[in-house]
N, C-alpha and C positions, 0 to 999 in steps of 0.2 A: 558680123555676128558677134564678135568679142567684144565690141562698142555698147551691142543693144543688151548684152548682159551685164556692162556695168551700168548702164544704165540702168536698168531692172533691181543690180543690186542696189545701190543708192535711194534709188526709189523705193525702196522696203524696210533699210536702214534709216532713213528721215518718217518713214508711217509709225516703226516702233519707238521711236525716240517720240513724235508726237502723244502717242499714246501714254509712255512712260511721263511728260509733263500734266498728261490730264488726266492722270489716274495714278498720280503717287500713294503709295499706301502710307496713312499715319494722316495725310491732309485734309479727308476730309474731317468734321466734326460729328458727324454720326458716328465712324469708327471709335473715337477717340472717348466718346463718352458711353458707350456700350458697356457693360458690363457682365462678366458668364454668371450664372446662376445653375446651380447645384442643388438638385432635387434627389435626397436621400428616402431609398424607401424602404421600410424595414420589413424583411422576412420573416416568417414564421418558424420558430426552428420548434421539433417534436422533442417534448420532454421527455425519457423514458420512465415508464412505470414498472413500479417494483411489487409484485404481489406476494405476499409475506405466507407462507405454510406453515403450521405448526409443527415442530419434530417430537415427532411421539418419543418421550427418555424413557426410559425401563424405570421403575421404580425397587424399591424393595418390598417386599412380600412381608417380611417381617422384619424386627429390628436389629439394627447391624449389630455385629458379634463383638463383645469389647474388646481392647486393646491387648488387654492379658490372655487372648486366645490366638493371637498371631502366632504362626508356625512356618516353619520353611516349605515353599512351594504352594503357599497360599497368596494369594492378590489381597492387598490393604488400598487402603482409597486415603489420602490427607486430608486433614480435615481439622475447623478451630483455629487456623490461623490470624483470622478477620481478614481475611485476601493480601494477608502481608508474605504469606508464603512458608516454607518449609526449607530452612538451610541443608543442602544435602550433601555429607562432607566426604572428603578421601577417607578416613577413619571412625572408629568409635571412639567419640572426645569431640568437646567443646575446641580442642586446640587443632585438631585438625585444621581443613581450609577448604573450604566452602567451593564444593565443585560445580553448584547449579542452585538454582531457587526453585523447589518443586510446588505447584498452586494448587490451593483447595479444588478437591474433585478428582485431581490426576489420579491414575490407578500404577499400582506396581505391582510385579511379583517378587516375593519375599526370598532370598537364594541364600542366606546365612545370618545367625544371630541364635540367640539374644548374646549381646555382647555389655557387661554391665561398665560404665565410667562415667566420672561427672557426675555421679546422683542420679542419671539417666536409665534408661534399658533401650539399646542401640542393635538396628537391625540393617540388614542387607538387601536394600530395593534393585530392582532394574525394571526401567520402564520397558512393558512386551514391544512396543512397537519400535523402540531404540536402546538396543545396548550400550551405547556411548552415555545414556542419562541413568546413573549408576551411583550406588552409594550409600552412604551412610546415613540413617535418619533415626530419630526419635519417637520412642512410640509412644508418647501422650500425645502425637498429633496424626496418631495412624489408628484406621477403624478396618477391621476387616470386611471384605467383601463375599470373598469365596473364600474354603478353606478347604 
């Protein structure tokens, strides 16, 4: 019995070694000249659309209230900069130091002034929605709103 199994094995060891000589991979020349080819196909991808609304703004009813009618606990609007902004300082004076840049349209409420320096008339904003943006401003560039 342990005869007819090497036998057996041997005879299975000589089929795949024949097989291995008649089917080395790389020999033939079909393989060799094959080439992959790569076929890209491109998806569709969905652009999002953006549909624009109008925002109804409040207008004025009549013509803002000049400069020389700001008072304490009145809201002023900036305005006339040419979009360069509004220096808004720790003090009343030129020499103060420029705590923030407030831009045409922002709104304040007025909490103390008129403070006169510099050839100016110098008043006390705080923006309603942030106390931290706060200060000093010039009122050739402040138009009242509400008063």
């Amino acid at each position: 019995m342990i005869l007819v199994g090497i036998i057996l094995a041997l005879f299975l060891c000589l089929f795949w070694w024949l097989l291995l000589l008649v089917f080395q991979p790389g020999s033939s020349s079909d393989l060799s000249a094959s080439t992959a080819m790569v076929t890209i196909f491109p998806y569709q991808t969905l652009t999002p659309t953006v549909e624009l609304s109008t925002i109804n703004t409040p207008t004025l009813i009549s013509d803002p209230i000049s400069s020389s009618d700001i008072a304490v606990g009145g809201y002023v609007q900036i305005t006339g900069t040419g979009g360069v902004g509004l220096h808004i300082r720790s003090g009343p004076g030129t020499t103060y130091d420029s705590k923030f840049i407030g831009m045409d349209s922002e709104v304040f409420k007025v909490q103390d002034g008129p403070q006169d320096a510099d050839g100016f008339t110098w008043w006390y904003i705080v923006a309603p929605y942030d106390a931290n943006r706060s200060g000093w401003a010039v009122s050739n560039y402040l138009i009242v709103i509400v008063q």
